[in-house]
BASE-115621 format. One record per residue (C-alpha): x, y, z; residue number from 0. Coordinates in pm, whole numbers. Each point is the difference from the previous one (the first is absolute). Layout:
! residues N
(rec (X,Y,Z),NUM);
...
! end
This chain:
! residues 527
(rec (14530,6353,16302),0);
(rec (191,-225,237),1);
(rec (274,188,75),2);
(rec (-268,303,67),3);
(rec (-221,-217,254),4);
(rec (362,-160,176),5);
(rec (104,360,59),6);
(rec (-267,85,153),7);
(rec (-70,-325,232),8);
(rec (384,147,80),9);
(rec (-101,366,57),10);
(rec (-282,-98,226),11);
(rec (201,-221,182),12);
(rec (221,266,44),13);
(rec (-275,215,147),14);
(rec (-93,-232,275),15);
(rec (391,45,138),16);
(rec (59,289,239),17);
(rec (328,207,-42),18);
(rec (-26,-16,-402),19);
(rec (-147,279,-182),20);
(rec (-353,-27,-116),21);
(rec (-25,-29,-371),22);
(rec (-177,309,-114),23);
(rec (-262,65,-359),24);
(rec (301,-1,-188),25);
(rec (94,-371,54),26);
(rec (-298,-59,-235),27);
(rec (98,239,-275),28);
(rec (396,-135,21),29);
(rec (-108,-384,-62),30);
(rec (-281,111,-273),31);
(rec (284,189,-176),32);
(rec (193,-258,36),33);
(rec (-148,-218,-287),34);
(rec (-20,297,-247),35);
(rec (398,110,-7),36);
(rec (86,-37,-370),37);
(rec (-340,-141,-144),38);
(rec (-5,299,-244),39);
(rec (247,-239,-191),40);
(rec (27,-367,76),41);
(rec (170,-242,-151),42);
(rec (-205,-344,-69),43);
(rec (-73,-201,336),44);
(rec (78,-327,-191),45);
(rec (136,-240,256),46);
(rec (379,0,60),47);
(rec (197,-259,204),48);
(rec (273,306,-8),49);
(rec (31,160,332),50);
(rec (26,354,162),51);
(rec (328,213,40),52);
(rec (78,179,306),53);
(rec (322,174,120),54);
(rec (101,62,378),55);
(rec (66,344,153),56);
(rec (234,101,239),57);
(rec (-33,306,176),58);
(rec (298,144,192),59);
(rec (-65,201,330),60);
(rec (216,311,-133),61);
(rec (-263,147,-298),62);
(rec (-294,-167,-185),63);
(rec (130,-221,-222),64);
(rec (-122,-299,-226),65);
(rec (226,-235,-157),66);
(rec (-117,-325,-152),67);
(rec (134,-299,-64),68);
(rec (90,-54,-358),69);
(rec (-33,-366,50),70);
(rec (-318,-133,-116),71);
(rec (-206,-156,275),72);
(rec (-288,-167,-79),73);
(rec (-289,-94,179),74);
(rec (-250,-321,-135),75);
(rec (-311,-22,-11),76);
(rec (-132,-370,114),77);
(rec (-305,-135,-174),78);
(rec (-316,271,93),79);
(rec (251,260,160),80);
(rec (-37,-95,334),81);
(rec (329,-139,191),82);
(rec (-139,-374,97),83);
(rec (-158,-90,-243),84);
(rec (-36,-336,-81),85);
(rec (255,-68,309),86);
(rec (-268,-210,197),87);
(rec (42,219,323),88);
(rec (-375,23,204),89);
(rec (-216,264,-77),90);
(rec (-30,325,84),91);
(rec (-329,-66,122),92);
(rec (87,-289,180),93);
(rec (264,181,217),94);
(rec (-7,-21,363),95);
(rec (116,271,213),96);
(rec (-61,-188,339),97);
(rec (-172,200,295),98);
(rec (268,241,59),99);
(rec (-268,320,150),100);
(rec (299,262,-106),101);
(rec (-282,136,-304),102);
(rec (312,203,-121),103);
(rec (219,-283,-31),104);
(rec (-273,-173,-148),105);
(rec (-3,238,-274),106);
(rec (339,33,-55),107);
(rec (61,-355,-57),108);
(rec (-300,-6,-266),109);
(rec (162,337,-158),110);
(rec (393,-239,-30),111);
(rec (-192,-309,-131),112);
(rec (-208,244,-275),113);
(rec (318,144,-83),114);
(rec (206,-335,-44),115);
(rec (-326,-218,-155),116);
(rec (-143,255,-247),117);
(rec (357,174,-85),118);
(rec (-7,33,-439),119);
(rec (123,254,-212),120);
(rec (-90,340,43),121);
(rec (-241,-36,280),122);
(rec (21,291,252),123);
(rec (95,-138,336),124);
(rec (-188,114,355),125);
(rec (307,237,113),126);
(rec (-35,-228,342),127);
(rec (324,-48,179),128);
(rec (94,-169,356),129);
(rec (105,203,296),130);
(rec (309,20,121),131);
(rec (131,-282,222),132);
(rec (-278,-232,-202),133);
(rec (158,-356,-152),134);
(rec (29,-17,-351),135);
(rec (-95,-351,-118),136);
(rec (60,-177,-331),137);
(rec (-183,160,-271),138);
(rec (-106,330,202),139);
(rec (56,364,-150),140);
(rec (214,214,208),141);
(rec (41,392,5),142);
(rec (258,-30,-254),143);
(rec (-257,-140,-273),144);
(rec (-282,214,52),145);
(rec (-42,382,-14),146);
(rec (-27,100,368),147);
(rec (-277,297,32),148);
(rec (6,230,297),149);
(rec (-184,328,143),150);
(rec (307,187,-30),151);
(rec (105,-106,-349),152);
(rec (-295,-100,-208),153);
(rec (59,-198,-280),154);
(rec (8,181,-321),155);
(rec (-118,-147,-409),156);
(rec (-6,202,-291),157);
(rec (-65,-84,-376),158);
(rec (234,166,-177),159);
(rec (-39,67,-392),160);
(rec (308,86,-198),161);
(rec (-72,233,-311),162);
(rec (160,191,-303),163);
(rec (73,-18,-356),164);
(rec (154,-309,-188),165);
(rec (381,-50,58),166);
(rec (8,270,333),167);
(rec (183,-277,184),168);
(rec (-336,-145,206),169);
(rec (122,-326,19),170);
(rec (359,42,42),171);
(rec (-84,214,329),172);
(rec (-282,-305,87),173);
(rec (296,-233,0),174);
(rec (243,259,218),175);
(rec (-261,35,237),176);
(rec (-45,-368,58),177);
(rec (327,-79,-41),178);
(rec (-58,-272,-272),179);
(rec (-117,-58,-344),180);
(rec (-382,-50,-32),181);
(rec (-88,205,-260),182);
(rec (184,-1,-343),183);
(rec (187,302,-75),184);
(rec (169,80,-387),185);
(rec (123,343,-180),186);
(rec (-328,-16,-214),187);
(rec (-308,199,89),188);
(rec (-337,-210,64),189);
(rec (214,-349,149),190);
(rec (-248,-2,292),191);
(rec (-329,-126,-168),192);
(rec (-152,-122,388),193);
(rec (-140,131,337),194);
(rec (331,-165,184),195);
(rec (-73,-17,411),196);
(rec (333,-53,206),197);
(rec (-75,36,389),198);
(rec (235,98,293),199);
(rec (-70,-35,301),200);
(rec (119,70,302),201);
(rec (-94,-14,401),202);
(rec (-117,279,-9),203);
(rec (-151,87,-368),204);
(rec (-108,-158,-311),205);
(rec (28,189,-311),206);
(rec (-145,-176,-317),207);
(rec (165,175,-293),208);
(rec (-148,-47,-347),209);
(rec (176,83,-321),210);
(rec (-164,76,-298),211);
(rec (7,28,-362),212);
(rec (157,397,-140),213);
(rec (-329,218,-56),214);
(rec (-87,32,-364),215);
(rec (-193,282,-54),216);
(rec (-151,-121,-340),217);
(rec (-43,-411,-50),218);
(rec (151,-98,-329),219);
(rec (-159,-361,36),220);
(rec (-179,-236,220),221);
(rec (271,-133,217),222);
(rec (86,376,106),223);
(rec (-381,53,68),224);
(rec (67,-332,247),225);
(rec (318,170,147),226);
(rec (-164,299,34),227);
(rec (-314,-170,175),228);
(rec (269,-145,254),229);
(rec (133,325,109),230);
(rec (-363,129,64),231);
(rec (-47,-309,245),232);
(rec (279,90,203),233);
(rec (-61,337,8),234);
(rec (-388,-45,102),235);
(rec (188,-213,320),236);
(rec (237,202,91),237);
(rec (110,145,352),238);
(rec (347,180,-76),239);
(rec (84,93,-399),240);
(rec (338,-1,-67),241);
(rec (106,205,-321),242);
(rec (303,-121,-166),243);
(rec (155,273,-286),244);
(rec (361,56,-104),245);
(rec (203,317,-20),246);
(rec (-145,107,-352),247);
(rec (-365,22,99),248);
(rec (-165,269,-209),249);
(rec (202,-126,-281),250);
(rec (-164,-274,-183),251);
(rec (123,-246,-239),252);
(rec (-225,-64,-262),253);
(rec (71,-367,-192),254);
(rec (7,107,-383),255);
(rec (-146,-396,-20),256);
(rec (-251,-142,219),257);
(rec (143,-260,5),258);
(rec (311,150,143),259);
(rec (199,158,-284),260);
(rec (226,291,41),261);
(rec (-61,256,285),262);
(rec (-71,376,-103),263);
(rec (60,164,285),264);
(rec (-272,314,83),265);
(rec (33,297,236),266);
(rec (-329,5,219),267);
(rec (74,229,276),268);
(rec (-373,40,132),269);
(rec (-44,-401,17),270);
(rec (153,-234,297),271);
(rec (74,-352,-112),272);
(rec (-327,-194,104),273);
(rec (-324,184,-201),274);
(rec (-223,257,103),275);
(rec (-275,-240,107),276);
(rec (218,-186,182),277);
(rec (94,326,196),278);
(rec (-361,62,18),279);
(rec (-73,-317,194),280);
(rec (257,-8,268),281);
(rec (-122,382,89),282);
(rec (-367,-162,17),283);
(rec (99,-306,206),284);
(rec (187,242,266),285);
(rec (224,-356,96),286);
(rec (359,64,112),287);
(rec (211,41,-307),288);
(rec (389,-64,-44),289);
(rec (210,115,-337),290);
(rec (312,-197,-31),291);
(rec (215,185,-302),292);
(rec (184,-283,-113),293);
(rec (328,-35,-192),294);
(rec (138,323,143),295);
(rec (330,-175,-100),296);
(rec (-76,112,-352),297);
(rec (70,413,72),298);
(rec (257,-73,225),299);
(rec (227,312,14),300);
(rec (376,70,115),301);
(rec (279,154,-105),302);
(rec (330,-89,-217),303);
(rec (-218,-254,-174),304);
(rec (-97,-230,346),305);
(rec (-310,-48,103),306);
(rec (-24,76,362),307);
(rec (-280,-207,213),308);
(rec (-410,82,-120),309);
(rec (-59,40,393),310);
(rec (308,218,103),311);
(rec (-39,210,-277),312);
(rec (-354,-10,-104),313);
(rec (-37,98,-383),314);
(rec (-169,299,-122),315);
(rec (-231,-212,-217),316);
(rec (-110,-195,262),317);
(rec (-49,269,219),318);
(rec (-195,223,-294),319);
(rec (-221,-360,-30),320);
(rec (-75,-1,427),321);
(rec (-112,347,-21),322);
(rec (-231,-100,-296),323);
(rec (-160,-239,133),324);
(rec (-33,164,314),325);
(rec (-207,321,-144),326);
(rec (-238,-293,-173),327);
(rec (-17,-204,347),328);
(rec (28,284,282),329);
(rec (-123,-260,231),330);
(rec (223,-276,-105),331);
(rec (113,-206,298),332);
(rec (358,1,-134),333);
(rec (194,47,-320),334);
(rec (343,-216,2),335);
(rec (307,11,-251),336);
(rec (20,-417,-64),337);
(rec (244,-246,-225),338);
(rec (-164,-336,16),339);
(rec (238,-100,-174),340);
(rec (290,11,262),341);
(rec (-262,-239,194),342);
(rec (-69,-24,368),343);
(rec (224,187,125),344);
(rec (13,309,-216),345);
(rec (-52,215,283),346);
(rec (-332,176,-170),347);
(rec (-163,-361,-22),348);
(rec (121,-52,339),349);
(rec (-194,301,153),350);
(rec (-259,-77,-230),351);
(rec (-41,-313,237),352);
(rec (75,142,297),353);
(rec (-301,246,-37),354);
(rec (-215,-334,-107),355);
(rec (78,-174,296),356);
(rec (24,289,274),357);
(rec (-230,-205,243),358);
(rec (319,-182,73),359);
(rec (90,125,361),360);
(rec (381,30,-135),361);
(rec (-106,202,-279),362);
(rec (237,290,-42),363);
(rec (-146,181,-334),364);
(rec (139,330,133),365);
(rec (318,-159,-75),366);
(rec (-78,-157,-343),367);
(rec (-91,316,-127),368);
(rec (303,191,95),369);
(rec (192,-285,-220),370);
(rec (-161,135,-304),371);
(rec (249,306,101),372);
(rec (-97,381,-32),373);
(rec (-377,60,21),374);
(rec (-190,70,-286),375);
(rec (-211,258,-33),376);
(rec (-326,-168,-89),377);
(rec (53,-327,141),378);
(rec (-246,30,278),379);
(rec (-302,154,14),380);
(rec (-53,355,159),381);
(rec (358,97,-55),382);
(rec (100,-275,265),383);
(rec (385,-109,-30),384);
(rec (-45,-332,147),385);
(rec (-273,-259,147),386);
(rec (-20,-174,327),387);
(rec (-56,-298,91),388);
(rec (-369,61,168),389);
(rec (-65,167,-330),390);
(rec (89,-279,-186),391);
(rec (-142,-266,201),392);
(rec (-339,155,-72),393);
(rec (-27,-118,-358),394);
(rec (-99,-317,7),395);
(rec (-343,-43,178),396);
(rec (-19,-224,294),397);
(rec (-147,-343,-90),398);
(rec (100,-390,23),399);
(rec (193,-155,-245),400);
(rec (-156,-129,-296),401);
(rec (256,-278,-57),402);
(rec (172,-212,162),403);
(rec (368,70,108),404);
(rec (166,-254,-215),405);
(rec (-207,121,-274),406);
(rec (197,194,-297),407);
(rec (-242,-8,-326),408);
(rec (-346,-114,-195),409);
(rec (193,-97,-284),410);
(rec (72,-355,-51),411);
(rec (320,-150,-89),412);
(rec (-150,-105,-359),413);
(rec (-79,431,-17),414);
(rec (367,48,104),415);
(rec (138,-247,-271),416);
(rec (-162,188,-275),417);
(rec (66,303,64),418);
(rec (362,-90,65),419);
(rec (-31,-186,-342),420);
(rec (-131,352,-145),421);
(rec (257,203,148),422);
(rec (264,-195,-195),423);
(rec (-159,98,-307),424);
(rec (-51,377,17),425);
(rec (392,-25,66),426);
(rec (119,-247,-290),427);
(rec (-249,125,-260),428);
(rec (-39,326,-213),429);
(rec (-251,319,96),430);
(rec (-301,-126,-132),431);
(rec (-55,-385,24),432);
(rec (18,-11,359),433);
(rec (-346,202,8),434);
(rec (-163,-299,-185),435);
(rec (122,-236,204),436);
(rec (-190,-192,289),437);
(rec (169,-276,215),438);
(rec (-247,-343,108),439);
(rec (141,-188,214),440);
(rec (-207,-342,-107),441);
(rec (185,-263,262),442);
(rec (156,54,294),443);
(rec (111,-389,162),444);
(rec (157,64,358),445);
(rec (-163,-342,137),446);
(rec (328,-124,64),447);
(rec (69,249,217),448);
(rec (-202,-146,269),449);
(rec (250,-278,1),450);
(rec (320,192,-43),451);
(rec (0,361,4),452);
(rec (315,30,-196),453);
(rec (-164,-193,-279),454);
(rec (-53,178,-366),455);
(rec (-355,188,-85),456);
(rec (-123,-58,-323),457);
(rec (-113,304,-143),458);
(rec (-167,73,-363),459);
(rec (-90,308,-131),460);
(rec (-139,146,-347),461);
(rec (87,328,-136),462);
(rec (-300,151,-200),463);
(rec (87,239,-316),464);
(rec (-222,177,-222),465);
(rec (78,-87,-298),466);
(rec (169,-312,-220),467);
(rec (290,229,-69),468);
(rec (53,69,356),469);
(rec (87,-346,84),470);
(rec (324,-23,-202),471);
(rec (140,332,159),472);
(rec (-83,-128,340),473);
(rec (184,-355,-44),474);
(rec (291,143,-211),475);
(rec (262,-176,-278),476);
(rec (44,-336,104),477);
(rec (-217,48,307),478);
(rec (269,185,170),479);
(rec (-235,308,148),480);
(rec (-246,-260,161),481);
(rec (307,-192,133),482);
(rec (100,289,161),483);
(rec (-297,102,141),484);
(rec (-22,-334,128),485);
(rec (366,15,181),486);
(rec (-91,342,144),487);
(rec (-316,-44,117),488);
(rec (131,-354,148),489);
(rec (246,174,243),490);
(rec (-232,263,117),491);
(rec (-255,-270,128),492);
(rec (256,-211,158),493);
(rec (89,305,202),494);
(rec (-362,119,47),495);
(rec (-153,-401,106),496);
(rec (331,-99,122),497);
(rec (46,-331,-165),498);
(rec (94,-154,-303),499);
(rec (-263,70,-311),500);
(rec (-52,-167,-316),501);
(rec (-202,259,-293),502);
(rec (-121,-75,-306),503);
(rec (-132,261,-215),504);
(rec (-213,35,-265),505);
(rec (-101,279,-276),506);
(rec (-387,11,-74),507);
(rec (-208,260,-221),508);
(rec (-295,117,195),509);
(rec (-127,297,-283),510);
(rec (-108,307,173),511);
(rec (10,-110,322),512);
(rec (87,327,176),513);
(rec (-390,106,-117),514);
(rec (-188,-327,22),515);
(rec (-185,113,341),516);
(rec (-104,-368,34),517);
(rec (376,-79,-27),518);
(rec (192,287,231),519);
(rec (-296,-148,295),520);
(rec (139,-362,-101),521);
(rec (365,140,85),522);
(rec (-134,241,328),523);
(rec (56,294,-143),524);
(rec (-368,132,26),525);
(rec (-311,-118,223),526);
! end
């Protein structure tokens, strides 16, 4: 509610300003939506001394790129959220602007002391910046902070929703396209349990991607009803859907075990790799669609027994898979041969990007798309063999940013821990236990952090099982397996929070907590 009236005290502000553009019906809608990304799946709003994680872009003038830092940087919240509190400065209200007559500069300097008083995480800034030849003083934004919105290059925002079936590679090409590790990415289907926001953001564009959990078409138990209710959410929000499938789409692999036995692979020619319904709904919603068939690595062809390069040589199952999806999408924005797995700058993930952020005025997605080599029959719609720019530009709908530019995710660094915690386990334990495990992260101590920020955080965290004889399977002989765990999951979250961290972890029996619906809304995984 505060950061809804603040924004728009700062959009009517903004109005009063000549040479700025008007803000126009869809300001409204933008900062509404704003407060409902991800709420088809929250996690608990207990209160959290942990802070938010945010990574810094780059973007070079020769193509649309976005790399981020890999180095955490975190931004505190102080006491209510806003920047001074408790600092003993005057009050806002108390604030005298003297009797300057300029009304313009009169506004300005209200806009600079909003923005530096009220500043706390998340809030959407006014998008006000000084003129040219203007002084700069202590504590003022300038044009490089703030998203700079002109008649000639509107601003663009988009909500994007990533979907697909468990284990298509969602959150492996989440991470390439932000260039770090937010969402937690392992070899077993059904790892991503969460609605996971990661922003980037750009002058020019702000493109909030969501990740979701792999469609199941047929709920074994409540927690899967709870994913599935978070990929609904982020559908009902979306702007742009982006379809993420691999190379053997139309060929399912059906677990034996639910609970993820041994794979019996089935021929389905007639059936693409997300569900009928799912199909059904992105021909309703008529929103710009784009395919990504991932791990294109895996068909990789060449002769004498090496593999020549996916994009020089596309494969013939890839390119069977394009044309697939292509007679079940006709009007499918584009259809792109991906390996998130070669990261950032795999050069399908990279024009992936480049067609995201096309409202850069560098943008050069002509050029991306020629480094996916030959064309592809199928790729575009219409017959088309490439895309411009213009083209591309056009996907995201014009709109202010919904975030600010520092801003990065929703999840807290408590959220992070566990699911880093989790990851360790669906890669030290068998097939099956890992799907009865859930991660509570119970303490999290970084108080002495204000003080030093190379000082420890004190993290402890409880892994639920199922059942009594779950417990001993989990720890291991000797309490070797939970040792590990421990050492593993250690490392990772000195390189994710960038300090030193001290874990302690605990097994607990929760019985049937996957369907205790009173439970999985306890542990956010349904509202």
């Amino acid at each position: 509610m505060v950061a809804s009236t603040l924004y728009y005290l700062s959009i009517y502000a903004a109005a009063l300003l000549p040479g700025h553009i008007q803000p126009t019906a869809a300001t409204a809608n933008y900062a509404h939506r704003r407060h409902h990304i991800g709420h088809g799946n929250n996690v608990p709003t207990t209160a959290s001394s942990a802070s938010r994680r945010r990574a810094t872009f780059a973007f070079t003038s020769t193509a649309t790129t976005a790399t981020a830092s890999r180095t955490s940087i975190r931004r505190r919240r102080r006491g209510s959220g806003f920047s001074d509190a408790g600092s003993g400065t005057v009050p806002l209200h108390a604030k005298k602007y003297g009797d300057n007559s300029d009304k313009k500069g009169q506004q300005r300097e209200l806009l600079i002391d909003l923005e530096s008083r009220l500043d706390y995480e998340g809030r959407i800034s006014s998008k006000i910046t000084l003129e040219r030849g203007d002084d700069v003083a202590d504590g003022e934004l300038d044009e490089e902070t703030m998203p700079v919105v002109s008649a000639s290059m509107p601003h663009r925002c988009a909500l994007l929703t990533i979907l697909g079936m468990p284990n298509m590679g969602k959150s492996t090409l989440l991470n390439a396209l932000l260039s770090d590790d937010l969402a937690i990415a392992t070899p077993r289907p059904q790892t991503t349990r969460h609605a996971i926001l990661g922003v980037m953001t750009n002058q020019w564009s702000q493109l909030c991607i969501t990740d979701t959990p792999g469609i199941i078409g047929t709920p074994a138990y409540g927690l899967q009803e709870g994913m599935m209710e978070a990929v609904r959410g982020a559908v009902r929000d979306a702007d742009v859907f982006l379809v993420v499938t691999d190379v053997y789409s139309g060929i399912t692999k059906r677990d034996k075990d639910a609970e993820g036995g041994d794979e019996e692979i089935v021929e389905e020619e007639n059936v693409l790799g997300i569900g009928e319904e799912m199909l059904a709904k992105l021909r309703k919603y008529e929103k710009p669609v784009i395919v990504c068939v991932n791990k294109v690595d895996l068909v990789a062809e060449g002769r004498d027994g090496k593999k020549s390069s996916v994009y020089t040589n596309t494969p013939s199952r890839a390119i069977q898979t394009i044309q697939k999806w292509r007679s079940a999408l006709p009007d499918a924005f584009a259809i792109l041969p991906t390996c998130a797995a070669n990261g950032p700058d795999d050069p399908g993930v990279a024009a992936l990007r480049s067609i995201l952020l096309a409202n850069d005025p560098d943008a050069d997605v002509g050029r991306a798309i020629r480094d996916l080599g030959r064309p592809v029959p199928g790729t575009f719609p219409n017959g088309a063999a490439t895309l411009s720019t213009e083209d591309a530009r056009n996907i995201l709908p014009e709109g202010p940013p919904l975030y600010h530019p520092d801003f990065f995710t929703d999840r807290t660094d408590r959220f992070c821990a566990s699911e880093i915690i989790r990851e360790v386990l669906f890669g030290r334990l068998g097939k099956e236990i890992p799907y009865c495990c859930e991660v509570r992260v119970e303490t999290f101590d970084e108080s002495k952090r204000d003080l030093d920020r190379r000082a420890v955080i004190k993290i402890g965290a409880t892994i639920l099982v199922e059942r009594d004889s779950q417990i001993g399977i989990v720890v291991g002989k000797g309490g070797t397996m939970i040792k590990d765990v421990g050492t593993d999951a250690r490392k990772k979250l000195q390189e994710f929070l960038g300090t030193r961290i001290h874990l302690d972890l605990r097994v607990k029996v929760d019985k049937n907590w996957r369907n205790d619906e009173e439970k999985l809304k306890k542990y956010g995984y349904m509202s």
